[in-house]
Every structure is written in C-alpha cells, then in structure tokens.
mmJSON file of the N, C-alpha and C atoms, coordinates in Angstrom:
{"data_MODEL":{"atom_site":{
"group_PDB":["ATOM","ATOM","ATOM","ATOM","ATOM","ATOM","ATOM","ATOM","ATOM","ATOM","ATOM","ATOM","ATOM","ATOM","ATOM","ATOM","ATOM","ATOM","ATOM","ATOM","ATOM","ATOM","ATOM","ATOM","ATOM","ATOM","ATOM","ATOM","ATOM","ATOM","ATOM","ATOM","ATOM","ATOM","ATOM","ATOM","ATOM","ATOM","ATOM","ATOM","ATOM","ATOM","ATOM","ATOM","ATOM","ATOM","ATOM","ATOM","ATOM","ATOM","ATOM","ATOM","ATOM","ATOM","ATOM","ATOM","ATOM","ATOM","ATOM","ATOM","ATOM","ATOM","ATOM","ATOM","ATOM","ATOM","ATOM","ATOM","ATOM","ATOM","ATOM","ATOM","ATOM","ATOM","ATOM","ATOM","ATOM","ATOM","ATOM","ATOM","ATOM","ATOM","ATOM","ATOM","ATOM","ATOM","ATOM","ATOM","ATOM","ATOM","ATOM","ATOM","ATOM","ATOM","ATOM","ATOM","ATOM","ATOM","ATOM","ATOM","ATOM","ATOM","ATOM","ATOM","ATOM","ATOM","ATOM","ATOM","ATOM","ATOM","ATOM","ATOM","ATOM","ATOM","ATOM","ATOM","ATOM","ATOM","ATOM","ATOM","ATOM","ATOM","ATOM","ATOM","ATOM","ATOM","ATOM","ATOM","ATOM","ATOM","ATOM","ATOM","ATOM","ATOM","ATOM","ATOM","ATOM","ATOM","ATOM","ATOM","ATOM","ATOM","ATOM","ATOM","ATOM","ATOM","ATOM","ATOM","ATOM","ATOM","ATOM","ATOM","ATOM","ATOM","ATOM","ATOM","ATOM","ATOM","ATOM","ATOM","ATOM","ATOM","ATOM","ATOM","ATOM","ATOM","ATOM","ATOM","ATOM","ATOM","ATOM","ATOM","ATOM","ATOM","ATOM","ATOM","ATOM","ATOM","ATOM","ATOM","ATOM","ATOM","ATOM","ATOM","ATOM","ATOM","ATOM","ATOM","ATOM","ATOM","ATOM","ATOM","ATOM","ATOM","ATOM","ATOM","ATOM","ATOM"],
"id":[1,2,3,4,5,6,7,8,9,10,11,12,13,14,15,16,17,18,19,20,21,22,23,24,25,26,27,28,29,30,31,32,33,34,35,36,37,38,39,40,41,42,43,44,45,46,47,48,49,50,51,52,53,54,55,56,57,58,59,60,61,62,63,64,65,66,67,68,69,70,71,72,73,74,75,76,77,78,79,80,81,82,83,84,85,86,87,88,89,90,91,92,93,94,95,96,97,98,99,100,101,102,103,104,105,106,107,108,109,110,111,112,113,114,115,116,117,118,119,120,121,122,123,124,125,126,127,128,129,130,131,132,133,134,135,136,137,138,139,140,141,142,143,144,145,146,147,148,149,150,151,152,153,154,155,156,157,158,159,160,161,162,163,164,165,166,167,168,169,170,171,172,173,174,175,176,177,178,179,180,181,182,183,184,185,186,187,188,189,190,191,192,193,194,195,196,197,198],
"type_symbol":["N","C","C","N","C","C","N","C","C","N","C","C","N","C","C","N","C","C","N","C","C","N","C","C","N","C","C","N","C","C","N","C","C","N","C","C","N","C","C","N","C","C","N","C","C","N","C","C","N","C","C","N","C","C","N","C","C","N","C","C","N","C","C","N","C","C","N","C","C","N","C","C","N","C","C","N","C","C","N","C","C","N","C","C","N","C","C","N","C","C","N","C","C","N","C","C","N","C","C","N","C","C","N","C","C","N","C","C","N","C","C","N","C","C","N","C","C","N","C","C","N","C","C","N","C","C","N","C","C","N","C","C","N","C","C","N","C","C","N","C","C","N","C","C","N","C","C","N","C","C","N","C","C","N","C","C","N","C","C","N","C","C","N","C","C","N","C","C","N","C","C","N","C","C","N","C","C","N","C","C","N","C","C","N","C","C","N","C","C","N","C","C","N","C","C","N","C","C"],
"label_atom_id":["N","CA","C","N","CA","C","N","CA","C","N","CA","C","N","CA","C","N","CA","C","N","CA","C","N","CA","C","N","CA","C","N","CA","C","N","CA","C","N","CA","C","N","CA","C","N","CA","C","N","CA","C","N","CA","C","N","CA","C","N","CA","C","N","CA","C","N","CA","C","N","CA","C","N","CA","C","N","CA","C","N","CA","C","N","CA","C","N","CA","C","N","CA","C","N","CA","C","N","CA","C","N","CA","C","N","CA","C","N","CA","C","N","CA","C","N","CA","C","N","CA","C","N","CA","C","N","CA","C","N","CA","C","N","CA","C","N","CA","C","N","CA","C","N","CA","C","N","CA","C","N","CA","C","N","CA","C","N","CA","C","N","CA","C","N","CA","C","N","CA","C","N","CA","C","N","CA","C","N","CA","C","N","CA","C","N","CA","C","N","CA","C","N","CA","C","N","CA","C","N","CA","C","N","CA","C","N","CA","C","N","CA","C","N","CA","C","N","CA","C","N","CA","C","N","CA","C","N","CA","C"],
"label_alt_id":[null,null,null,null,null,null,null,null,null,null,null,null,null,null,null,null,null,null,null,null,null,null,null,null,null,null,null,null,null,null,null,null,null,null,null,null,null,null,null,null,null,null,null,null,null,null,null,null,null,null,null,null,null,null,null,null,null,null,null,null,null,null,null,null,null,null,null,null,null,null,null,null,null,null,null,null,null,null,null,null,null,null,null,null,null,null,null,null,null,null,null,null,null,null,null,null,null,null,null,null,null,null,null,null,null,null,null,null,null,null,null,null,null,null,null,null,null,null,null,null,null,null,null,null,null,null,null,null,null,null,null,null,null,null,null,null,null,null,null,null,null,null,null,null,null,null,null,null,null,null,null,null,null,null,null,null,null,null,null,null,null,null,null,null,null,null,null,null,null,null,null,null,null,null,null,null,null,null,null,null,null,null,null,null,null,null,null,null,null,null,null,null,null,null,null,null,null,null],
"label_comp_id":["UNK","UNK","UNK","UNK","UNK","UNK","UNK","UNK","UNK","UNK","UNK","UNK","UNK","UNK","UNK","UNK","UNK","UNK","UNK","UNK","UNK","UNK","UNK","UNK","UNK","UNK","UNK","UNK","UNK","UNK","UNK","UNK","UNK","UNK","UNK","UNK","UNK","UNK","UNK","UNK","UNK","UNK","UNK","UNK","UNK","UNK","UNK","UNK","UNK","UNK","UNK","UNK","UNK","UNK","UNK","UNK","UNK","UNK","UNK","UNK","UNK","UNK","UNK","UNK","UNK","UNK","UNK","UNK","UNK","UNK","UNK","UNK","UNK","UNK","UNK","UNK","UNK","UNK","UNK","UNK","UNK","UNK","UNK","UNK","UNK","UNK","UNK","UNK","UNK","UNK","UNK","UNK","UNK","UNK","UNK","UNK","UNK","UNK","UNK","UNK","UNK","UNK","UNK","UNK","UNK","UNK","UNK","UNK","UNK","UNK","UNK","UNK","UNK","UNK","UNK","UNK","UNK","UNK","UNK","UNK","UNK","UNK","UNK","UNK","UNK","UNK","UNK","UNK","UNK","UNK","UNK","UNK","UNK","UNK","UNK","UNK","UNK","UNK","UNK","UNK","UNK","UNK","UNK","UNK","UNK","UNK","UNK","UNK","UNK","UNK","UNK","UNK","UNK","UNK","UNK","UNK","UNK","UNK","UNK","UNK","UNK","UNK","UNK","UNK","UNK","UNK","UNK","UNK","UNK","UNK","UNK","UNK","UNK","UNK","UNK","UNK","UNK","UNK","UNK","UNK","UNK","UNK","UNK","UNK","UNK","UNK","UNK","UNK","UNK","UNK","UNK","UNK","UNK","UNK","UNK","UNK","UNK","UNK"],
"label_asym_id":["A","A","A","A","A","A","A","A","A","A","A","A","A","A","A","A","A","A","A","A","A","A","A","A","A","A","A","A","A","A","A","A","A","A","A","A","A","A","A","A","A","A","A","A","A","A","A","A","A","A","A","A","A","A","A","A","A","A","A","A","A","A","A","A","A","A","A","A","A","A","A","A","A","A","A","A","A","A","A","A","A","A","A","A","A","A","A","A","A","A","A","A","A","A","A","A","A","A","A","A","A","A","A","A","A","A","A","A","A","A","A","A","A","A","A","A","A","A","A","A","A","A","A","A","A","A","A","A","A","A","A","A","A","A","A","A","A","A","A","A","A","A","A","A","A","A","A","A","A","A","A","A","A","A","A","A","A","A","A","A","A","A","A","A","A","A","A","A","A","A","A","A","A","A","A","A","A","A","A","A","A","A","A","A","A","A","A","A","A","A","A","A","A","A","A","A","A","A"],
"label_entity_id":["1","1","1","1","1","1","1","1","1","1","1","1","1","1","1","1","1","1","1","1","1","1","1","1","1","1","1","1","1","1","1","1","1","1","1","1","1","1","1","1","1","1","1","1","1","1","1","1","1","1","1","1","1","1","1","1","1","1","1","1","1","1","1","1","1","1","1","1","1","1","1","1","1","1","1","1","1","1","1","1","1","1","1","1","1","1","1","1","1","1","1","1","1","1","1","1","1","1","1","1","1","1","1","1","1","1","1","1","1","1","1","1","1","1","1","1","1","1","1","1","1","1","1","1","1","1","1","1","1","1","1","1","1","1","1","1","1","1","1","1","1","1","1","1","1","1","1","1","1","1","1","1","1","1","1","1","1","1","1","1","1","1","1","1","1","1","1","1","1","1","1","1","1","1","1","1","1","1","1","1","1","1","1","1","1","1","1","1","1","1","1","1","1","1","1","1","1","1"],
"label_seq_id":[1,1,1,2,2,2,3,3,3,4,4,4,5,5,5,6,6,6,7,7,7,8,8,8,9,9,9,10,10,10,11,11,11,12,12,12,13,13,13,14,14,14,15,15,15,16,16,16,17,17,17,18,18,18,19,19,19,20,20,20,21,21,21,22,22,22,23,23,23,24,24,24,25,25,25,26,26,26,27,27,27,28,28,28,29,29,29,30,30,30,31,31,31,32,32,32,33,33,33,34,34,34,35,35,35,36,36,36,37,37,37,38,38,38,39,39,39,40,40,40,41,41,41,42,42,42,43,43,43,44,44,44,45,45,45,46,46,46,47,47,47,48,48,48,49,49,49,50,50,50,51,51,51,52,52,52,53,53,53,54,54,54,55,55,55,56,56,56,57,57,57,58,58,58,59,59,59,60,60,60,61,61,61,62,62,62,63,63,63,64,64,64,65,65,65,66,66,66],
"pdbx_PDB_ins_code":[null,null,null,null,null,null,null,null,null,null,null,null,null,null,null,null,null,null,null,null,null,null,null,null,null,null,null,null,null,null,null,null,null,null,null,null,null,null,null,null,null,null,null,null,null,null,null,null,null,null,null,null,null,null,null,null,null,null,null,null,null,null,null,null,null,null,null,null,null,null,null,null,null,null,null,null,null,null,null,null,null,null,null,null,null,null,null,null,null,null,null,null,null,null,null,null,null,null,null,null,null,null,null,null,null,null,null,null,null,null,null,null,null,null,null,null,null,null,null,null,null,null,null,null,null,null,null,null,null,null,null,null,null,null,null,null,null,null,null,null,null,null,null,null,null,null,null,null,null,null,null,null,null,null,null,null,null,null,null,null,null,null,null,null,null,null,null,null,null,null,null,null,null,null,null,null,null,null,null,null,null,null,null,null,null,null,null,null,null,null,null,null,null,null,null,null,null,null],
"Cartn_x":[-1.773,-1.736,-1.099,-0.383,0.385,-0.219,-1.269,-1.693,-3.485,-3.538,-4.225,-3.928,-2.95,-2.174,-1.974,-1.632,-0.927,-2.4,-3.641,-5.018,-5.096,-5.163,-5.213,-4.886,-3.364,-2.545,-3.154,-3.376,-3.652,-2.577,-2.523,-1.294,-1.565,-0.699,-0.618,-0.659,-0.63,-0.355,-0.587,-0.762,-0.898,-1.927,-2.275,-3.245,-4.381,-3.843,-4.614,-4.49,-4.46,-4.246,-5.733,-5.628,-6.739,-6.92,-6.393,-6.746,-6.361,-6.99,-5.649,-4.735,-3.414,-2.629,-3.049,-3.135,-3.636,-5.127,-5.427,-6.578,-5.883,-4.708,-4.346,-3.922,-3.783,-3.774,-3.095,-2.396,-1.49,-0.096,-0.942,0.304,1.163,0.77,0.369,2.025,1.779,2.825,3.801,3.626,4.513,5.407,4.74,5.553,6.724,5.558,7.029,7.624,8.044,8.729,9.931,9.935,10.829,11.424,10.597,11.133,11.718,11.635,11.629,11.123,10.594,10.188,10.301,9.909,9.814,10.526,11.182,11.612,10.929,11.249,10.097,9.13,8.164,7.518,6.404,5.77,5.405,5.501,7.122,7.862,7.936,7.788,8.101,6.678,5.47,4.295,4.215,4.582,4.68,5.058,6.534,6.745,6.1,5.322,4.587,3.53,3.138,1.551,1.997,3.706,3.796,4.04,4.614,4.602,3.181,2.503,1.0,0.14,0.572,-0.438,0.162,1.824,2.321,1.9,1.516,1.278,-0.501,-0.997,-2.345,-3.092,-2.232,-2.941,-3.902,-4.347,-5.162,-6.262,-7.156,-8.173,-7.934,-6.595,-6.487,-6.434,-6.415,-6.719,-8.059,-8.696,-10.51,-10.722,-10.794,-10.966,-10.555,-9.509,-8.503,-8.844,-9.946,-10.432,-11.345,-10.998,-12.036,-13.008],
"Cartn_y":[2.738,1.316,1.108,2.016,1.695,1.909,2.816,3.891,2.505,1.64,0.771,0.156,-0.612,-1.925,-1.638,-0.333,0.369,0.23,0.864,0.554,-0.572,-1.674,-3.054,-4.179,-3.389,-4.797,-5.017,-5.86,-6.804,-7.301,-7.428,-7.585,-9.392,-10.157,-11.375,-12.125,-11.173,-12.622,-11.414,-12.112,-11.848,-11.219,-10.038,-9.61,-9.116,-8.766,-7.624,-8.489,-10.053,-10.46,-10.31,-9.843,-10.017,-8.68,-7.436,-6.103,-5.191,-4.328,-3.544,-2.925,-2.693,-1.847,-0.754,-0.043,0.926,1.848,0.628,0.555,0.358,-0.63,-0.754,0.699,0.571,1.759,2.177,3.411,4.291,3.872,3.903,3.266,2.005,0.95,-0.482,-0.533,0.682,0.991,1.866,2.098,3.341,2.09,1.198,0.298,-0.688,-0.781,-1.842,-0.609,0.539,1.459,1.476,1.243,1.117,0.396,-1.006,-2.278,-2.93,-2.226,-2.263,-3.077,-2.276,-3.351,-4.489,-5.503,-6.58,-6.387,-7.046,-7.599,-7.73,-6.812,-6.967,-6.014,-6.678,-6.269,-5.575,-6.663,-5.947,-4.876,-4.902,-4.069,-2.251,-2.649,-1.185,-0.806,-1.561,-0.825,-0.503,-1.045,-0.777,0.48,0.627,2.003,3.003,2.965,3.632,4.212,3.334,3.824,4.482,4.322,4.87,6.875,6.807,7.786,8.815,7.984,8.16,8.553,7.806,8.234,9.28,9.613,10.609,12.303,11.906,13.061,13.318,12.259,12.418,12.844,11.618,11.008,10.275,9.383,8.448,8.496,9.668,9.883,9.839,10.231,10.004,8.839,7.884,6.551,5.442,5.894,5.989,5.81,6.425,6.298,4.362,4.439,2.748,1.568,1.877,0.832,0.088,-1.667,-2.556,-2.555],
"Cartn_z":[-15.741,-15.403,-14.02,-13.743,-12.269,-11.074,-11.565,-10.371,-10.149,-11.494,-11.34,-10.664,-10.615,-9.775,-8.815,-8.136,-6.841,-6.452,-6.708,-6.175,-5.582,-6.201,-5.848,-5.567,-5.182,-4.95,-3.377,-3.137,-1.951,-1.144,0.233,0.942,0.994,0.928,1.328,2.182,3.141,4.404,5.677,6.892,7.758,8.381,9.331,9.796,8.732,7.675,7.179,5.214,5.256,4.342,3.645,2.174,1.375,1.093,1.854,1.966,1.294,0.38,-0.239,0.678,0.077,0.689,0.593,-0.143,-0.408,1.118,1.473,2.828,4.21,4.117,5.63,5.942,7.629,8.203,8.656,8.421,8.416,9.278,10.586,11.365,10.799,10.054,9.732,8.819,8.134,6.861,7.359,8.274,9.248,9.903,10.849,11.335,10.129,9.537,8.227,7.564,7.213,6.701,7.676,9.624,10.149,10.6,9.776,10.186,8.636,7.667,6.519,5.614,4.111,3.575,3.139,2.576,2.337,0.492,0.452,-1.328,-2.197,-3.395,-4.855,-4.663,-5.93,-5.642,-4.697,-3.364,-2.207,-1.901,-1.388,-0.828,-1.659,-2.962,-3.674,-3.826,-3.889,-3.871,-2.153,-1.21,0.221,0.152,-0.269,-0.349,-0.919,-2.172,-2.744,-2.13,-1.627,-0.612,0.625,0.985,2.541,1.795,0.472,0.211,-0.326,-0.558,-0.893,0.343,1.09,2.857,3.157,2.952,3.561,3.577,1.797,0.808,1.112,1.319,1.748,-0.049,-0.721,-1.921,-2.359,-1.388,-1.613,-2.359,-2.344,-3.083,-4.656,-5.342,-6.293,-6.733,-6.434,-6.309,-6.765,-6.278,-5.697,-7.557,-8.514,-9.651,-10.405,-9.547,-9.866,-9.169,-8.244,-7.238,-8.32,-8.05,-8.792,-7.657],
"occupancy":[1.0,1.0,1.0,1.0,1.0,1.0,1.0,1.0,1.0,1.0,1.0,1.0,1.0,1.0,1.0,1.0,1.0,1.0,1.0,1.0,1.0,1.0,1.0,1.0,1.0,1.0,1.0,1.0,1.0,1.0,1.0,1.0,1.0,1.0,1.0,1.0,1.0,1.0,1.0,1.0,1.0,1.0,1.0,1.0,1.0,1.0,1.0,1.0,1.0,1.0,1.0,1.0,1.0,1.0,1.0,1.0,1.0,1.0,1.0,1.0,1.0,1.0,1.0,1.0,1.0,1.0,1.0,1.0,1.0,1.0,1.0,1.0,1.0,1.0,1.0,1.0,1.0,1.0,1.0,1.0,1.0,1.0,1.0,1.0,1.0,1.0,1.0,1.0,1.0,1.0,1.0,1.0,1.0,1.0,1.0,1.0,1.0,1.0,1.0,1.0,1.0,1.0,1.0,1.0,1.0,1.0,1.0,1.0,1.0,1.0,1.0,1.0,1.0,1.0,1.0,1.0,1.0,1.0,1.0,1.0,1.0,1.0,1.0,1.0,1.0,1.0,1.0,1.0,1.0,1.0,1.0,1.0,1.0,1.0,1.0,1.0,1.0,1.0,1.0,1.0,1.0,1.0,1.0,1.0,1.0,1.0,1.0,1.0,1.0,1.0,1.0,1.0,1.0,1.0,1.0,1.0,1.0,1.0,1.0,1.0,1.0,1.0,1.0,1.0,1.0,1.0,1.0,1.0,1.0,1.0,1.0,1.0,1.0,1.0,1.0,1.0,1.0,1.0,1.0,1.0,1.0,1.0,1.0,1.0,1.0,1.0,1.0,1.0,1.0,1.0,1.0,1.0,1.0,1.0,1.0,1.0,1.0,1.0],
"B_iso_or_equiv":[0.0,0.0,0.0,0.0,0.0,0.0,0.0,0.0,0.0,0.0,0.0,0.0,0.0,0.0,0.0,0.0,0.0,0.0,0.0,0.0,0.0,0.0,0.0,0.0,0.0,0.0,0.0,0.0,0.0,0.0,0.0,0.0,0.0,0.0,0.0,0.0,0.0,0.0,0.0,0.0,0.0,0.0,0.0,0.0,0.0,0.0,0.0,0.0,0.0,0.0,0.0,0.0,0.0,0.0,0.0,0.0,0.0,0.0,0.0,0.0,0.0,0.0,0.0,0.0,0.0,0.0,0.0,0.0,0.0,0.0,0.0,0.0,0.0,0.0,0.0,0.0,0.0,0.0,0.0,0.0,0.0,0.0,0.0,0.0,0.0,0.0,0.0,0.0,0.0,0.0,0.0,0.0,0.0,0.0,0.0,0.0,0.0,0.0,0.0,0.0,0.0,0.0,0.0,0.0,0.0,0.0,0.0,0.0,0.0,0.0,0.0,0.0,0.0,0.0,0.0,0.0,0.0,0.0,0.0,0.0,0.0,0.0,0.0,0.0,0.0,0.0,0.0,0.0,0.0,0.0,0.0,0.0,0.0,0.0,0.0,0.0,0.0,0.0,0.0,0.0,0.0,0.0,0.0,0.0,0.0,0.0,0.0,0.0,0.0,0.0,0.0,0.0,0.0,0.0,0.0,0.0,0.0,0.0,0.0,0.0,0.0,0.0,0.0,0.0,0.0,0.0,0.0,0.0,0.0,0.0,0.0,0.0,0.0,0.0,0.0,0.0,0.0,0.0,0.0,0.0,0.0,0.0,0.0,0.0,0.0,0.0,0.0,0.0,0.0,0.0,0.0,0.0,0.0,0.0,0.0,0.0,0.0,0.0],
"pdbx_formal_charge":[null,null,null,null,null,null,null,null,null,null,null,null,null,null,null,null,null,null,null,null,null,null,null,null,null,null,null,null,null,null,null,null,null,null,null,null,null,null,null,null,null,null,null,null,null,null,null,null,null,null,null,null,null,null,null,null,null,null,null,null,null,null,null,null,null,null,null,null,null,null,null,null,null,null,null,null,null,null,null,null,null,null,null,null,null,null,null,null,null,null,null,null,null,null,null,null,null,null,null,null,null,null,null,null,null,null,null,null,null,null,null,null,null,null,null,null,null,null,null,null,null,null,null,null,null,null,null,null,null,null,null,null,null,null,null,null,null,null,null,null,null,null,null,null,null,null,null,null,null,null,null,null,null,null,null,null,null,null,null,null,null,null,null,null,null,null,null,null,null,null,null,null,null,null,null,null,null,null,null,null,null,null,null,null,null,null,null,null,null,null,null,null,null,null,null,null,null,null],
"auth_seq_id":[1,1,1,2,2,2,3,3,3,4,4,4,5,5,5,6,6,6,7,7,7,8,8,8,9,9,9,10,10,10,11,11,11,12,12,12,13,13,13,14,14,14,15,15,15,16,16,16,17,17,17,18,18,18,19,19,19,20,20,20,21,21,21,22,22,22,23,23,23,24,24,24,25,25,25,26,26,26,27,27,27,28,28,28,29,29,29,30,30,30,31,31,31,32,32,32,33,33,33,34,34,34,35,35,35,36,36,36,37,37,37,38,38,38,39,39,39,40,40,40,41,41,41,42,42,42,43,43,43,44,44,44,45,45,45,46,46,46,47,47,47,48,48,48,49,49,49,50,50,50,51,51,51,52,52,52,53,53,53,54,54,54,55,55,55,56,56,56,57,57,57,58,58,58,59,59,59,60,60,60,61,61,61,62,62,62,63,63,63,64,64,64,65,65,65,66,66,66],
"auth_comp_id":["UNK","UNK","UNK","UNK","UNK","UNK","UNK","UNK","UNK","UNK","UNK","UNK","UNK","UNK","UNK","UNK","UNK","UNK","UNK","UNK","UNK","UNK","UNK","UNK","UNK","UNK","UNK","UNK","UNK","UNK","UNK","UNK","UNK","UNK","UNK","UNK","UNK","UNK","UNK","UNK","UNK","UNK","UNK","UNK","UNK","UNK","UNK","UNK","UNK","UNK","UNK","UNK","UNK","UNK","UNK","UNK","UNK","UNK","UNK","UNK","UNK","UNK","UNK","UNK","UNK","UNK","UNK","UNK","UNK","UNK","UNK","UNK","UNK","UNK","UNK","UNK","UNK","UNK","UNK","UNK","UNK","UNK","UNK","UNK","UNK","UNK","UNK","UNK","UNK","UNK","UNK","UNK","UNK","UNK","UNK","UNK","UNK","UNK","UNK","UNK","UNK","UNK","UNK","UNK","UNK","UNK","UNK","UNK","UNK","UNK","UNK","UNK","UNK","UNK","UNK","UNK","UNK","UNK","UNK","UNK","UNK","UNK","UNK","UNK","UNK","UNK","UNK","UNK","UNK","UNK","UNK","UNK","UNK","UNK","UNK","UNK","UNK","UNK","UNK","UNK","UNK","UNK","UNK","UNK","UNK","UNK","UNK","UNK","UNK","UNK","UNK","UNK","UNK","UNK","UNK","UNK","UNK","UNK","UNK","UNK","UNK","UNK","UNK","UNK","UNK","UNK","UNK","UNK","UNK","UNK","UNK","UNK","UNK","UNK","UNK","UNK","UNK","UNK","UNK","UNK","UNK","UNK","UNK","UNK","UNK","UNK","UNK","UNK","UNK","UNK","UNK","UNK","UNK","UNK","UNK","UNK","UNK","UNK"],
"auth_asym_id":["A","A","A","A","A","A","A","A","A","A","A","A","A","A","A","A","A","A","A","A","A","A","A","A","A","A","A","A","A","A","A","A","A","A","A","A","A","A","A","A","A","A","A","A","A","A","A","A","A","A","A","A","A","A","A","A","A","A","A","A","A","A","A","A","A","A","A","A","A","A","A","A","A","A","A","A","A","A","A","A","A","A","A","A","A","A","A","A","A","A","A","A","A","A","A","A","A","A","A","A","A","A","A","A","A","A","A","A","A","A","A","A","A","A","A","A","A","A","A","A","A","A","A","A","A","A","A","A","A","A","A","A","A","A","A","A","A","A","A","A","A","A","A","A","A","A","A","A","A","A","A","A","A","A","A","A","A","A","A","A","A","A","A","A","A","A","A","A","A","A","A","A","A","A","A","A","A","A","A","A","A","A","A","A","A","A","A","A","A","A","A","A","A","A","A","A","A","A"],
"auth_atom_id":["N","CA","C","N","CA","C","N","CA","C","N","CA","C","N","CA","C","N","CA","C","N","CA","C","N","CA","C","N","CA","C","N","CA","C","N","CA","C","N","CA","C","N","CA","C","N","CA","C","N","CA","C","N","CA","C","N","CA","C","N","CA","C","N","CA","C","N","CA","C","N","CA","C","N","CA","C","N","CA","C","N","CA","C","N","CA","C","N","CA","C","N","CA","C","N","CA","C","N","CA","C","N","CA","C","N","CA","C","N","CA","C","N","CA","C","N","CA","C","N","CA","C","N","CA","C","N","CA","C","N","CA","C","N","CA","C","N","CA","C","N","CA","C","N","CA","C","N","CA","C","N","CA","C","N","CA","C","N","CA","C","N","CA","C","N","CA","C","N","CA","C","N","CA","C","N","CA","C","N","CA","C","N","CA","C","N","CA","C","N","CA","C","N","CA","C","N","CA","C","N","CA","C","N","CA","C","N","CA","C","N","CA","C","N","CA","C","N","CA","C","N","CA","C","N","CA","C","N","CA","C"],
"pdbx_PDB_model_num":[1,1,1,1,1,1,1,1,1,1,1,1,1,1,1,1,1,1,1,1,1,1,1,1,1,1,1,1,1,1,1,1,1,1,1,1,1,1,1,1,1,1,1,1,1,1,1,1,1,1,1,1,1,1,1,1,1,1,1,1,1,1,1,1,1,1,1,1,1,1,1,1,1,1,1,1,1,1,1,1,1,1,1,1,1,1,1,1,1,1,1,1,1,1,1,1,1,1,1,1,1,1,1,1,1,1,1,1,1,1,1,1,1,1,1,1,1,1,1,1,1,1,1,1,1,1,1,1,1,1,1,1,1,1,1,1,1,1,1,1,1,1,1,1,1,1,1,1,1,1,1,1,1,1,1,1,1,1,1,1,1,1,1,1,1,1,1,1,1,1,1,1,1,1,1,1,1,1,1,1,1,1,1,1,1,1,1,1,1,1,1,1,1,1,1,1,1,1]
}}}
C-alpha cells in the first residue's frame, strides 16, 4: 500500500504541480533535499523518492502507477 501511494502522490503546487513525485526530476528533489523538506506528509514521501532516485529504484514502482 505504501509503495502504492509513494507511486502517486502528486506534488501540489508550483512548477511541476499535478506531477507525480515520483516523475519530477532528479535535480528538482536534489534542490529541496538542500533546501529542505517541506512538513508532513509531502515532505516524508519527498524524502522517500530522494532516497528512491538515489538508489536508482524507480522501476520498482512502475507496477503502482495508476
């Protein structure tokens, strides 16, 4: 179920609003990791995916995409 939600959570606002996180781009999550994340929820799937791009996980993913 997590690895569902982590698929599809959608970023809220700004450049790349409507998008999964899971899709924005690398740098994108690199920059807010050193500007830090954002509170809550967001923020801990933010982290999730910066550790997910890091690991060069994403494809495991791909199964969880609506």
């Amino acid at each position: 179920e997590w690895m569902r939600h982590v698929a599809n959570y959608r970023m809220p606002f700004g450049k790349y609003e409507g998008k999964r996180i899971l899709d924005l781009p690398e740098e994108y999550i690199i920059w807010f990791r050193q500007k830090g994340f954002p509170e809550g929820e967001l923020g801990s799937v933010m982290s999730a995916v910066y550790d997910i791009k890091l690991n060069g996980l994403e494809r495991l993913f791909d199964p969880y995409r609506r």
